[in-house]
Backbone as CSV, one residue per row, in Angstrom:
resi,resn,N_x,N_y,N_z,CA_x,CA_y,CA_z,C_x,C_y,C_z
1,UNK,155.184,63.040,-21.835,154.928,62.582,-23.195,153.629,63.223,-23.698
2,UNK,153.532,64.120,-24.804,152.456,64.600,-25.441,151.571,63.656,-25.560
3,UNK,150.460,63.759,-25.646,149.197,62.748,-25.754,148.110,62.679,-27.464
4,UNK,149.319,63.889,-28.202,148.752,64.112,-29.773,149.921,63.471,-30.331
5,UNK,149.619,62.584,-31.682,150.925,61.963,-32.742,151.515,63.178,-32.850
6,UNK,152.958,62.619,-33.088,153.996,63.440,-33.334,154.149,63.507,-35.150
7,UNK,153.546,62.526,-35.298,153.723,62.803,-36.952,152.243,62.168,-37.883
8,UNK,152.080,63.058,-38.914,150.744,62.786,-39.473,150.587,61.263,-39.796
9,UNK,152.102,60.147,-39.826,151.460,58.189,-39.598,150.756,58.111,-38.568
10,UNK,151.235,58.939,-37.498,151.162,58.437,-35.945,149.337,58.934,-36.029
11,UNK,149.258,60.334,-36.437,148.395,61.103,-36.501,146.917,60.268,-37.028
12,UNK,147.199,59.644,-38.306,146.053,58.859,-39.247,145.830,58.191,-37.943
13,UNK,146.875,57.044,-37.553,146.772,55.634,-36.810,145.616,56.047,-36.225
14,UNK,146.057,57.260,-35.128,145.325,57.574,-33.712,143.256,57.794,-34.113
15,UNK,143.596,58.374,-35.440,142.143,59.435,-35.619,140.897,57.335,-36.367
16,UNK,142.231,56.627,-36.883,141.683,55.162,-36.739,141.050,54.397,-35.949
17,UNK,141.698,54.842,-34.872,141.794,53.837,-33.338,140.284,54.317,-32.924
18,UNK,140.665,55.911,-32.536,139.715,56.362,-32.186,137.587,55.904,-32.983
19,UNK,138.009,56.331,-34.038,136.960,55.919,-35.001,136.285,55.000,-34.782
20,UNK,137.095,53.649,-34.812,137.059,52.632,-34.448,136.158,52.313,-33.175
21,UNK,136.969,52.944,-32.083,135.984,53.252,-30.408,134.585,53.399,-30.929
22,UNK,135.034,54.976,-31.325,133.330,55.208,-31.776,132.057,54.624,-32.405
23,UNK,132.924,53.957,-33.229,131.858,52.882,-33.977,131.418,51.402,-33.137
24,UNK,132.284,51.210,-32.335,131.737,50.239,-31.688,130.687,50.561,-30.500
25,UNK,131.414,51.902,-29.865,130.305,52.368,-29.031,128.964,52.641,-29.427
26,UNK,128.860,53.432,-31.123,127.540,53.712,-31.202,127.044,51.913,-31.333
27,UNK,127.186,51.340,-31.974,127.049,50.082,-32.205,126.170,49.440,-30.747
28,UNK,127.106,49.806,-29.714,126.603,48.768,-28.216,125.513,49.586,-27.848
29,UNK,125.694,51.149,-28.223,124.204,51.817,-28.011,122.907,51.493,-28.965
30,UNK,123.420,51.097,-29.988,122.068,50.331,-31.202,121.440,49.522,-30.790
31,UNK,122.476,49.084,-29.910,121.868,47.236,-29.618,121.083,47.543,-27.972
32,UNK,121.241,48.204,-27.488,120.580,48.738,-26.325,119.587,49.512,-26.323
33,UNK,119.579,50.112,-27.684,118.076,51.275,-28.214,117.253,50.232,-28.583
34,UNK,117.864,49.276,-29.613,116.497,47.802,-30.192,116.081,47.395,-28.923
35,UNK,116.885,46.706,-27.632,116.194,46.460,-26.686,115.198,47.344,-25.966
36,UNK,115.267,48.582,-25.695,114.775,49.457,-25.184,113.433,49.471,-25.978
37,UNK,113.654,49.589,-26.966,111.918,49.665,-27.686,111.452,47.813,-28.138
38,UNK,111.753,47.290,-27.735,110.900,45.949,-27.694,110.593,45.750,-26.075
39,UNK,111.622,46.185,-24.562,111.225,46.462,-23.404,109.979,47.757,-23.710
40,UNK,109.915,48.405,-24.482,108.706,49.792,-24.233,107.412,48.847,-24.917
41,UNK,107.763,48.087,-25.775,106.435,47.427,-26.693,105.805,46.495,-25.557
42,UNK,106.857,45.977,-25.085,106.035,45.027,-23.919,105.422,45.817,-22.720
43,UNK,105.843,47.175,-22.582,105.326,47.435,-21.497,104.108,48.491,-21.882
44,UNK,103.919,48.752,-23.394,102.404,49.002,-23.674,101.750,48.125,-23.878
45,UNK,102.216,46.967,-24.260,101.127,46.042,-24.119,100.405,45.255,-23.238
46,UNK,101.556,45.600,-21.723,101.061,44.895,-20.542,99.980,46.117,-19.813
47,UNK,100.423,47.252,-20.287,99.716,48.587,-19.866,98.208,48.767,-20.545
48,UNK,98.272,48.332,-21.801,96.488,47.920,-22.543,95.928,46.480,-22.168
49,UNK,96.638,45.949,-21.381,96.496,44.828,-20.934,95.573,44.963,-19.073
50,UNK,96.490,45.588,-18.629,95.938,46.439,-17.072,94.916,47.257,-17.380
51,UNK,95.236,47.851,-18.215,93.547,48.823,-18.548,92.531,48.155,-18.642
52,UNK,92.527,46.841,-19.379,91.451,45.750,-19.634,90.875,45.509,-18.284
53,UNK,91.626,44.721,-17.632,91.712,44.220,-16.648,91.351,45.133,-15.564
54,UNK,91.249,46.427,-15.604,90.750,47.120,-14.358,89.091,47.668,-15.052
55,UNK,89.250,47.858,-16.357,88.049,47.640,-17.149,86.745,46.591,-16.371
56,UNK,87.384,45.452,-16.572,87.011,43.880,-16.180,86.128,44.165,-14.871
57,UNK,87.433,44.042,-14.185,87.246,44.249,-12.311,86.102,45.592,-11.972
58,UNK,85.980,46.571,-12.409,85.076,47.056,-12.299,83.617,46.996,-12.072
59,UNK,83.693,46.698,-13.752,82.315,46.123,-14.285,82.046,45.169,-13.266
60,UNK,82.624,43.833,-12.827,82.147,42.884,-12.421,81.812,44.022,-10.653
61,UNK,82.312,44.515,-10.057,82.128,44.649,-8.886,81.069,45.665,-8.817
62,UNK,80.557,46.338,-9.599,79.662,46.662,-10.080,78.304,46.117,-10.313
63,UNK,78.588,44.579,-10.818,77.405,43.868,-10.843,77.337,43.490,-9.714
64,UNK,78.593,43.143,-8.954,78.040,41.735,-7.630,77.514,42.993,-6.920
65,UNK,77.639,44.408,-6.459,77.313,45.227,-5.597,75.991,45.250,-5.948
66,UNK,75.284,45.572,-7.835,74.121,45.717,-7.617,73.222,44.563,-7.318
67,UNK,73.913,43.254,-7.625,72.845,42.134,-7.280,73.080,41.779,-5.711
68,UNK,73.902,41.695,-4.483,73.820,41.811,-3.635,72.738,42.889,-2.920
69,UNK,72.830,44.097,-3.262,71.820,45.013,-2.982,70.026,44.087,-3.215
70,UNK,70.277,43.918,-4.576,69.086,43.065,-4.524,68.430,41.762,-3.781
71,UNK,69.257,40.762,-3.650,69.776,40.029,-2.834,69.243,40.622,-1.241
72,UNK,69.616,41.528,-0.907,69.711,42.087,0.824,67.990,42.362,0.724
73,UNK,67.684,42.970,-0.561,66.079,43.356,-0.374,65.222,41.962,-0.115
74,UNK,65.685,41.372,-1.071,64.821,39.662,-0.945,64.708,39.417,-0.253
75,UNK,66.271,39.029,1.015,66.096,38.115,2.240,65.367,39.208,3.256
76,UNK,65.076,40.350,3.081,64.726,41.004,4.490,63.322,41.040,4.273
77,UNK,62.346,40.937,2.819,61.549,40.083,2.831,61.214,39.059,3.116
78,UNK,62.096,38.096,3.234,61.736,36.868,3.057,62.016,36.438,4.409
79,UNK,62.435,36.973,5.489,62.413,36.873,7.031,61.754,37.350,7.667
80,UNK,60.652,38.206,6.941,59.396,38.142,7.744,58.307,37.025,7.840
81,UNK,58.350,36.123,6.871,57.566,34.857,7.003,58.487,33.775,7.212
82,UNK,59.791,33.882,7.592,60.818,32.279,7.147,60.610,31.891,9.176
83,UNK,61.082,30.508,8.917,60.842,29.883,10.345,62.594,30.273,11.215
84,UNK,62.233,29.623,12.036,63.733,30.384,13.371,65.081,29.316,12.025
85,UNK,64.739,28.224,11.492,65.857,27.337,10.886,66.076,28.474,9.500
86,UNK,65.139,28.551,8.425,65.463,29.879,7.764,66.020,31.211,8.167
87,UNK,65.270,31.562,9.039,66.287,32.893,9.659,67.832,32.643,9.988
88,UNK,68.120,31.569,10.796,69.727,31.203,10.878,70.194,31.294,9.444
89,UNK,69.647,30.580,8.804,70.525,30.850,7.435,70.715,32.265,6.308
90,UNK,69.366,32.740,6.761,69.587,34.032,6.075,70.437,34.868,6.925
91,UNK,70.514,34.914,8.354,71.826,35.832,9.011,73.219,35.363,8.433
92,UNK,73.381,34.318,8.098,74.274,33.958,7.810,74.637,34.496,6.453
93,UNK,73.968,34.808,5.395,74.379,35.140,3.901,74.388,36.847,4.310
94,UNK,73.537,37.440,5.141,73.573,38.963,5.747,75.273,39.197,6.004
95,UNK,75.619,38.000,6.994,77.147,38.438,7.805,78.322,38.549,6.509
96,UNK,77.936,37.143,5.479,78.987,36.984,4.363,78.884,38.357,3.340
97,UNK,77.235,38.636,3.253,77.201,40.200,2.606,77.899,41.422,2.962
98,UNK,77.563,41.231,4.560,78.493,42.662,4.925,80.507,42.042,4.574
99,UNK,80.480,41.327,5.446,82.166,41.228,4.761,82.510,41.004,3.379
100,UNK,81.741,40.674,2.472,81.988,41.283,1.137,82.443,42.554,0.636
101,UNK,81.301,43.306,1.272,81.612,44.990,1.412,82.958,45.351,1.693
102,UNK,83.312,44.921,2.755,84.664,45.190,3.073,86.002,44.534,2.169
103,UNK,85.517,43.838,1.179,86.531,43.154,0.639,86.093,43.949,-0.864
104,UNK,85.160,44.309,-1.254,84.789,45.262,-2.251,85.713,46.669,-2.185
105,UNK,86.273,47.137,-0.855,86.347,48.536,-0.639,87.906,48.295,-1.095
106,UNK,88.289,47.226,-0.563,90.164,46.905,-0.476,89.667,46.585,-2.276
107,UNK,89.389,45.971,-2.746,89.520,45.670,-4.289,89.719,47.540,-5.139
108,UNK,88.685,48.251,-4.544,88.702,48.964,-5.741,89.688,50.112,-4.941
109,UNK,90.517,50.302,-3.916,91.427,51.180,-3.898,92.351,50.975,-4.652
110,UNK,92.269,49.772,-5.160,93.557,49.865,-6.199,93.364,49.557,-7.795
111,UNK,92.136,50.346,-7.918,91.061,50.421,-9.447,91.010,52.131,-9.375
112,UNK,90.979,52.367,-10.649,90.683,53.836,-10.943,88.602,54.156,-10.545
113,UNK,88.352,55.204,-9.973,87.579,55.442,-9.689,86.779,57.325,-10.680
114,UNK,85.759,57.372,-10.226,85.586,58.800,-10.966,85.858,59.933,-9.532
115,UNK,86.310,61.028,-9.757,86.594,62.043,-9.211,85.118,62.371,-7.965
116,UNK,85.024,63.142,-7.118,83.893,63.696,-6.503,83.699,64.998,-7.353
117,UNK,82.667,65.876,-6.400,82.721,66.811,-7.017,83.645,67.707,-7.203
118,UNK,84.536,67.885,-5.964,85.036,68.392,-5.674,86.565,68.477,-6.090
119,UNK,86.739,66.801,-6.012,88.116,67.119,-7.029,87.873,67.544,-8.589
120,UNK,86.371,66.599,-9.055,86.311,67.614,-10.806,86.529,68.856,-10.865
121,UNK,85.925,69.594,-9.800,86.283,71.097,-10.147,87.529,71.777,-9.577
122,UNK,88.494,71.229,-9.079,90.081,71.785,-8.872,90.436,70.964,-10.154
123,UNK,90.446,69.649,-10.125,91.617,69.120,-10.916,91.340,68.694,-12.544
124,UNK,89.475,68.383,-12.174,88.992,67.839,-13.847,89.000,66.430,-13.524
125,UNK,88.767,65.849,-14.761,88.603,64.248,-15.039,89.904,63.856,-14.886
126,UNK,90.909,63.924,-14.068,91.960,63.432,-13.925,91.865,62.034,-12.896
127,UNK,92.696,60.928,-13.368,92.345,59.732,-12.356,93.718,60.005,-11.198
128,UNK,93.124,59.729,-9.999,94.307,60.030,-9.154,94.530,58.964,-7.996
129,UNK,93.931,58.045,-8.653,94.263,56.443,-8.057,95.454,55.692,-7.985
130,UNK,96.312,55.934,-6.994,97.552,55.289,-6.699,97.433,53.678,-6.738
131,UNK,98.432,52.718,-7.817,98.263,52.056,-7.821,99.098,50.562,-6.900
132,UNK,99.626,51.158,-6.335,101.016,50.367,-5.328,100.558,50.579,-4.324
133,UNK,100.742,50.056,-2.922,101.014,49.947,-1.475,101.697,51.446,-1.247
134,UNK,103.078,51.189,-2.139,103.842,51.640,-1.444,103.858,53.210,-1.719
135,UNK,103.547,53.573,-2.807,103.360,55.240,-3.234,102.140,55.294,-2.471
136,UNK,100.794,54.810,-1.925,100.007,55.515,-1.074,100.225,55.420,0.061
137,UNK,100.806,54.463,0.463,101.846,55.451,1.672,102.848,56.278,2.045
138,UNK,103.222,56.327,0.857,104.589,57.676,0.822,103.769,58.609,0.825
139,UNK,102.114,58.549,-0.290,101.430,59.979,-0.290,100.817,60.074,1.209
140,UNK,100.369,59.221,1.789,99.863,59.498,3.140,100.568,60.021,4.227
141,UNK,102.049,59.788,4.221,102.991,59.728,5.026,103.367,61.192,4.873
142,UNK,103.327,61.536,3.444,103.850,62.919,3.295,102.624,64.117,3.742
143,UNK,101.471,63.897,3.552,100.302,64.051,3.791,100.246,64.732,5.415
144,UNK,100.760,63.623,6.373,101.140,63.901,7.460,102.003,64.999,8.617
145,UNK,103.103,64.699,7.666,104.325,65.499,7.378,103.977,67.148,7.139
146,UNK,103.226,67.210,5.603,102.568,68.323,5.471,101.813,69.068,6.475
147,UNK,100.976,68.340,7.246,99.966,69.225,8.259,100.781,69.322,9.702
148,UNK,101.878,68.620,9.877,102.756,68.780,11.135,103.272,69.927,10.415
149,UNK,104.386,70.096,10.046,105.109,71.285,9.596,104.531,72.985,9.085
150,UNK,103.054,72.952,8.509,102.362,73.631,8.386,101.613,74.216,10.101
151,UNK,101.663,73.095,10.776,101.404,73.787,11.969,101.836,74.819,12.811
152,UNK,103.232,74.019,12.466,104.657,74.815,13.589,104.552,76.258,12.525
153,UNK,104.617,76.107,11.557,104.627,77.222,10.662,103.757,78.492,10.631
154,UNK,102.334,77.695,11.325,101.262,79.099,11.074,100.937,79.180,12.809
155,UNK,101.646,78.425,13.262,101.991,78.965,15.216,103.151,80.096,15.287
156,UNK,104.424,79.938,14.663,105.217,80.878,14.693,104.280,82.370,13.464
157,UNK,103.178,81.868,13.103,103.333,83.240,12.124,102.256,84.003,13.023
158,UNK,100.948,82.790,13.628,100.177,83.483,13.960,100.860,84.465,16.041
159,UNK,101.927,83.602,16.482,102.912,84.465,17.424,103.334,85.892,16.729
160,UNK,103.797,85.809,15.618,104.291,87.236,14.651,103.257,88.053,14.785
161,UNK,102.636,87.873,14.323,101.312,88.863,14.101,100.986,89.522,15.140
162,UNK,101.101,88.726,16.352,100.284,89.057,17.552,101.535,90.403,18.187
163,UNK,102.674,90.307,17.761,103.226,91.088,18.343,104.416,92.341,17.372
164,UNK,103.537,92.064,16.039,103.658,92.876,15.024,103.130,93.398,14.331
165,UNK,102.339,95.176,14.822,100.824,95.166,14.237,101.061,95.660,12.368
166,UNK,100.920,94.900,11.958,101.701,95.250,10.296,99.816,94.429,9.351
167,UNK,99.529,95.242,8.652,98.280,94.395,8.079,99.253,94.015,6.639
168,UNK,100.151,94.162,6.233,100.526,93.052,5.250,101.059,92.110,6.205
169,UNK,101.971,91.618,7.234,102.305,90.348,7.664,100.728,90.000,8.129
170,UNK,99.564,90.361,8.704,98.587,89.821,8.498,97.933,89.188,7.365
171,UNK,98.434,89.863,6.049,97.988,89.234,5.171,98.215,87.867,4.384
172,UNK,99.989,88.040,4.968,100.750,86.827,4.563,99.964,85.832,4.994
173,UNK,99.506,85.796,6.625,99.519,84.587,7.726,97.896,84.371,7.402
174,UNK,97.090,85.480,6.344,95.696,84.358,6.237,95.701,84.392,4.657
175,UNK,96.514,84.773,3.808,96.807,83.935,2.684,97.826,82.493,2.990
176,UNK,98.471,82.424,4.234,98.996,81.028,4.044,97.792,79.706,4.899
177,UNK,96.745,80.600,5.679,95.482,79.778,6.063,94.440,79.481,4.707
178,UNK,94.354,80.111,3.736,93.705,79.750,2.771,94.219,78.627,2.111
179,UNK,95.564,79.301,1.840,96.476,77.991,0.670,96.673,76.750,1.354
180,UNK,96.713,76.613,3.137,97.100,75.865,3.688,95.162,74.671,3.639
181,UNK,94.526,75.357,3.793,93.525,74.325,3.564,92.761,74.143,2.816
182,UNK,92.911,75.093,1.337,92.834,74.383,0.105,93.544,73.505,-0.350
183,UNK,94.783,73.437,0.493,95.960,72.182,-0.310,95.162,70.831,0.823
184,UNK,94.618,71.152,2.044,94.254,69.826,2.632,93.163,69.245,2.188
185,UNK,92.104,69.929,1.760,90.840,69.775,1.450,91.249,68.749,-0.055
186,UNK,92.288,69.171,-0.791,92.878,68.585,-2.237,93.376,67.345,-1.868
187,UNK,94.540,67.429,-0.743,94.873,66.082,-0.539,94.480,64.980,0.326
188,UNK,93.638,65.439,1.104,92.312,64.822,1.572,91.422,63.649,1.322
189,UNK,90.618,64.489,-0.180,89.993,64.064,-1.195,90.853,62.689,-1.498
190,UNK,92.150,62.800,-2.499,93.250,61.918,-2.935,93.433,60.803,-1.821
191,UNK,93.508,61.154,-0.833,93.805,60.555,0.372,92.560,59.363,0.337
192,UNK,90.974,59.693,0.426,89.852,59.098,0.297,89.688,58.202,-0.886
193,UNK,89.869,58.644,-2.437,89.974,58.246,-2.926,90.412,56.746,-3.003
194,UNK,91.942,57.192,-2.167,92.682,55.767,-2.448,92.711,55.135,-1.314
195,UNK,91.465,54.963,-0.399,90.963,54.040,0.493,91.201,54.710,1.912
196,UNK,91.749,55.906,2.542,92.686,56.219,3.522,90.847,56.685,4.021
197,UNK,90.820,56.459,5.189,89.686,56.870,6.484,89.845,58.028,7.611
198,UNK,89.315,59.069,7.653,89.544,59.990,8.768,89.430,59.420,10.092
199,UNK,89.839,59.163,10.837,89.008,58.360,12.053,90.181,59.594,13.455
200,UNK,89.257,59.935,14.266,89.575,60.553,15.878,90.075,59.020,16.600
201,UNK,90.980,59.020,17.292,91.808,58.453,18.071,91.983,58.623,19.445
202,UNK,91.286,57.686,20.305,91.783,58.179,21.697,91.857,56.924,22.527
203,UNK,92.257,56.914,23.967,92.452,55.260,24.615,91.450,54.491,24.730
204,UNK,89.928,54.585,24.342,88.983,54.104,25.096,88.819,53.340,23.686
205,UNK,89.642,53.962,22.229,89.021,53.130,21.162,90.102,51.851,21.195
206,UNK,91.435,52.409,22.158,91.729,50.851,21.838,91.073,49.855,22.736
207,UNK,90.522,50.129,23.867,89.811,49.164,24.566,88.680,48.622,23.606
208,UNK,87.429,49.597,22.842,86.671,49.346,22.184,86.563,49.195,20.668
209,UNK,87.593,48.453,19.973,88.121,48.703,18.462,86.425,48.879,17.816
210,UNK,85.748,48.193,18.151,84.399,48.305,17.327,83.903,49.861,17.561
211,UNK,83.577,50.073,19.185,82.782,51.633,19.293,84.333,52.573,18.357
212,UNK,85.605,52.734,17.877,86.158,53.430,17.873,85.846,53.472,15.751
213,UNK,85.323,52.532,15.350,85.244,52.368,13.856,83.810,52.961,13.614
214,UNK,83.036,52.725,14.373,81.417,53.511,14.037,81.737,55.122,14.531
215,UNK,82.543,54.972,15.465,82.510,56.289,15.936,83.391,57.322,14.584
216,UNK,84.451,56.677,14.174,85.324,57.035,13.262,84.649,57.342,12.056
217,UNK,83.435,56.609,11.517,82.976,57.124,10.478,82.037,58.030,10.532
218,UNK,81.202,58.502,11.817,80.337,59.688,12.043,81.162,60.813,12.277
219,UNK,82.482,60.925,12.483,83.313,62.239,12.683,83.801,62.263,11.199
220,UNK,84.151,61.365,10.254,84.251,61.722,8.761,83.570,62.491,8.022
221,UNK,82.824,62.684,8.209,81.219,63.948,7.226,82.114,65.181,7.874
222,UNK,81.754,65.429,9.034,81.854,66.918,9.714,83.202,67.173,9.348
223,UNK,84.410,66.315,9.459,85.419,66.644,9.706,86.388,67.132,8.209
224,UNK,85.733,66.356,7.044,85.859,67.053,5.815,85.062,68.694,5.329
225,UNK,84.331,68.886,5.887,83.139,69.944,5.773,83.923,71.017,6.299
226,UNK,84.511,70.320,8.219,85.249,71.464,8.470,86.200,72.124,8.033
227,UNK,87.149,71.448,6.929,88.104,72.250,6.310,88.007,73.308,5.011
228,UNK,86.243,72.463,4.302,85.592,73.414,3.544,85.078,74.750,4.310
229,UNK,84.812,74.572,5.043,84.312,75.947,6.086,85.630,76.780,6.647
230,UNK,86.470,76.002,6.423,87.856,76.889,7.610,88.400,77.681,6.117
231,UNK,88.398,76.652,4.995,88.822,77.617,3.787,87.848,79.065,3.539
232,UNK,86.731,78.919,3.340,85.778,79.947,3.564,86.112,81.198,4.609
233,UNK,86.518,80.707,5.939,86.294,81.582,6.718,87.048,82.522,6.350
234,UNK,88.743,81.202,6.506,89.854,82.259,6.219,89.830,82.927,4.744
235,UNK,89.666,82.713,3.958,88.896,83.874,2.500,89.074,85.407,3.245
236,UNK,87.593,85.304,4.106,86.897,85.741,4.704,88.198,87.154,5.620
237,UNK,88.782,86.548,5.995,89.969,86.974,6.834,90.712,87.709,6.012
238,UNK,90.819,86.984,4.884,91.737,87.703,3.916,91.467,88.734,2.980
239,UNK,89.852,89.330,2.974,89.539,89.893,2.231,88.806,91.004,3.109
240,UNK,89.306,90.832,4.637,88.260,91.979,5.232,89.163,93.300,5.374
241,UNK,88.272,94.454,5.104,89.200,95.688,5.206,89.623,96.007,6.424
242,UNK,90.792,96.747,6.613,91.397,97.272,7.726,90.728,98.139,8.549
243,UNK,90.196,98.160,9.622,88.965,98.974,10.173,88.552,98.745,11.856
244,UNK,87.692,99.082,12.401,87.494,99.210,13.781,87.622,97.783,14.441
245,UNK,86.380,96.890,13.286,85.786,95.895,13.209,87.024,94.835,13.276
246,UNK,87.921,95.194,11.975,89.181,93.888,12.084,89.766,94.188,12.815
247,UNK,90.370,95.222,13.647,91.141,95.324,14.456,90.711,94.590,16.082
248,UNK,89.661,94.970,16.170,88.538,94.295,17.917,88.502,92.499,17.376
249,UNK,88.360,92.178,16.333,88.153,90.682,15.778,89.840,90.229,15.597
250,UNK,90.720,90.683,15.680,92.113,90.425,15.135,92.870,89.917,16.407
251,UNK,92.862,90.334,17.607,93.687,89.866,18.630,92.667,88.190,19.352
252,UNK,91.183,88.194,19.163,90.583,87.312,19.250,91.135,86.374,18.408
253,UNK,91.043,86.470,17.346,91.010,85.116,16.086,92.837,85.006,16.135
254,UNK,93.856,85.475,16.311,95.194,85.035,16.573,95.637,84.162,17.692
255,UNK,94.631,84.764,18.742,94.715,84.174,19.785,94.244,82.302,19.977
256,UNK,92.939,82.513,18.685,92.531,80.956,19.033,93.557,80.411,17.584
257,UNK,93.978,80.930,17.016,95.049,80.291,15.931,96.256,79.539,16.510
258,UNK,96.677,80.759,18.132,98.153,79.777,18.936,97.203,78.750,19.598
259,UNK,95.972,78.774,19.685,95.698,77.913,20.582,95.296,76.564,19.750
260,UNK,94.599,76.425,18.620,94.572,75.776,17.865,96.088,75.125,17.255
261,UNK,96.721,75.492,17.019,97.934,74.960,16.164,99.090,74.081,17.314
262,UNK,98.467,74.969,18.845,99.529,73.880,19.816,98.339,72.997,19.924
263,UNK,97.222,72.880,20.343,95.860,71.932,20.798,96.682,70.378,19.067
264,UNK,96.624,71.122,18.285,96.860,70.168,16.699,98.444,69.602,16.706
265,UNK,98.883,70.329,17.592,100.926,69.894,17.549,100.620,68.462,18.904
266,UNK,100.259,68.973,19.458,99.886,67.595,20.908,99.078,66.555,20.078
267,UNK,98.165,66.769,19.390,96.694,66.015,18.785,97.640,64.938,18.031
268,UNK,98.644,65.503,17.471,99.406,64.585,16.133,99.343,63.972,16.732
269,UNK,100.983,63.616,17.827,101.857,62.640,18.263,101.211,62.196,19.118
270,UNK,99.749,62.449,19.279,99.856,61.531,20.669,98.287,60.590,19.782
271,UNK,97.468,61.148,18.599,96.911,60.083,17.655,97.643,59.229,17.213
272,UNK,99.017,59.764,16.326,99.599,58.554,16.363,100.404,57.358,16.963
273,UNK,100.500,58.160,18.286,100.723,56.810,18.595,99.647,55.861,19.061
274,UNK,98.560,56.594,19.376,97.391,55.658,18.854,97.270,54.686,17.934
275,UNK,97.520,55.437,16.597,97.092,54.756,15.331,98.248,53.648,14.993
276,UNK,99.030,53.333,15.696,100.740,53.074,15.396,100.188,51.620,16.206
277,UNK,99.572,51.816,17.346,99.508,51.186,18.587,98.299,49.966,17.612
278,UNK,97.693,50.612,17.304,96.576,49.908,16.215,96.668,49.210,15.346
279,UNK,97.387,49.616,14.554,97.990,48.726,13.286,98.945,47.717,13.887
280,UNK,99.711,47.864,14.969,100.465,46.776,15.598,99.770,46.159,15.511
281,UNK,98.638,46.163,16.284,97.203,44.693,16.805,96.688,44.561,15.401
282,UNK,96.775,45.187,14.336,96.067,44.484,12.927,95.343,45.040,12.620
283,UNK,94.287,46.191,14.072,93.277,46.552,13.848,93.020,48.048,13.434
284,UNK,94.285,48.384,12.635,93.492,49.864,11.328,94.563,49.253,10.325
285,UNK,94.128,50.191,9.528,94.529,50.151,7.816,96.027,51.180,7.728
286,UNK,97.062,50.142,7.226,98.015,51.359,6.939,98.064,53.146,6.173
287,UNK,96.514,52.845,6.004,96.207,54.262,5.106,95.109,54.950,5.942
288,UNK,95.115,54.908,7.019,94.385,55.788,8.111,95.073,56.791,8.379
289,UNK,94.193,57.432,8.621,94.475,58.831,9.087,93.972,59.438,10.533
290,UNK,95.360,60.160,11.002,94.504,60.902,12.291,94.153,62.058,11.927
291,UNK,93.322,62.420,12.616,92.396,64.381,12.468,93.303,64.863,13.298
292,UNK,93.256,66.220,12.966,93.856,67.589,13.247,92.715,67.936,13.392
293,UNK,92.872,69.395,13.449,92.301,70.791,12.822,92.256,71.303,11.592
């Protein structure tokens, strides 16, 4: 049976019917566009509403930080003349001060912050404060992901090299050491930003959770620095001419590249299961991080 009228009655009816469809459909789409923009009105207004409100939270943590500071100066005055019953009580507002701090740090990972220097000058005044649980751990997670796979990647390139004397595949394998730790040094930063901690991992910190958190924040300085310096070097690598010099320096520096990238393939899986082992007991932050290279 044809699926077009057989005759121009049949013909009108059909081009009716149809019409008809259409008009009701645009119709159920009208009524779904009005909703759609009274759902968008509410959700700029809950959005100038959160802006306030992280506005707010700021400012205030801002004040309690600078009057606590003040606060810490007073009492450490004021315990050089107070009796042993005063001193108990001023340790006591000391202990509630420091765990403030720590409840200051969890508040503003999830407040917009200003850039370092370092991200102003890659990215600008851009805010890059994740505001969910769950996207800064997808970014951390991927984060991870990134420097595992980048490993295996510049182990098989820096193996190539070693047994392919070609100075463009050399060039590939320290233009992908540049890009590879300018992108860490970037997501790093982001990483810090939104509360995540560098901390070294090994068995003695789970015996000692305290020595493994002081220790964790004196390897944080160096261990960001080192990837500013490894970007530098490799530059450095990538811009040296072909000559006596790179050639006597070239089987050296490949050599500590396989050795580095397997030393960093073992380092992962066996930090995290450190860090895995940790967060079981309560004692790290789902946004920790283990060091590499």
């Amino acid at each position: 049976t044809s699926p077009f009228p057989s005759s121009p009655l049949q013909h009108g009816a059909g081009w009716t019917m149809s019409l008809q469809r259409f008009h009701a459909e645009w119709l159920e789409l009208d009524k779904e566009f009005n909703q759609l923009q009274e759902t968008h009105k509410v959700y700029r207004h809950k959005l100038d509403e959160l802006t306030n409100l992280q506005t707010i939270c700021s400012n205030s943590i801002s004040k309690q930080k600078r009057r606590r500071k003040d606060l810490a100066c007073s009492l450490r005055r004021c315990k050089l003349s107070a009796n042993a019953q005063e001193i108990e009580v001023i340790q006591k507002i000391n202990d509630d001060i420091k765990e403030r701090r720590n409840v200051f740090f969890d508040m503003e990972a999830f407040l917009p912050k200003k850039n370092g220097l370092y991200l102003n000058l890659v990215l600008g005044n851009v805010n890059v404060t994740l505001f969910s649980k769950q996207a800064k751990f997808a970014y951390k997670d991927e984060y991870e992901k990134f420097k595992l796979y980048l490993t295996i990647i510049l182990l098989l390139g820096a193996i190539s090299c070693m047994f392919l004397l070609n100075r463009v595949i050399d060039e590939i394998f320290n233009f992908l050491l540049v890009w590879y730790y300018c992108t860490l040094t970037i997501r790093e930063s982001v990483l810090i930003s939104n509360g995540s901690s560098l901390h070294f991992f090994c068995l003695e910190h789970l015996k000692d959770f305290a020595e493994a958190y002081s220790v964790g924040w004196q390897i944080k300085g160096w261990w960001v620095s080192h990837h500013y310096v490894s970007t530098f070097l490799s530059g450095v690598m990538l811009t040296w001419p072909n000559g006596l010099m790179y050639q006597m320096f070239r089987s050296q520096f490949l050599a500590f590249s396989i050795y580095q990238s397997c030393v960093q393939f073992l380092q992962y899986y066996y930090q995290s299961g450190c860090l895995y082992r940790l967060r079981a007991l309560g004692e790290r932050d789902h946004m920790d991080l283990t060091v590499g290279m």
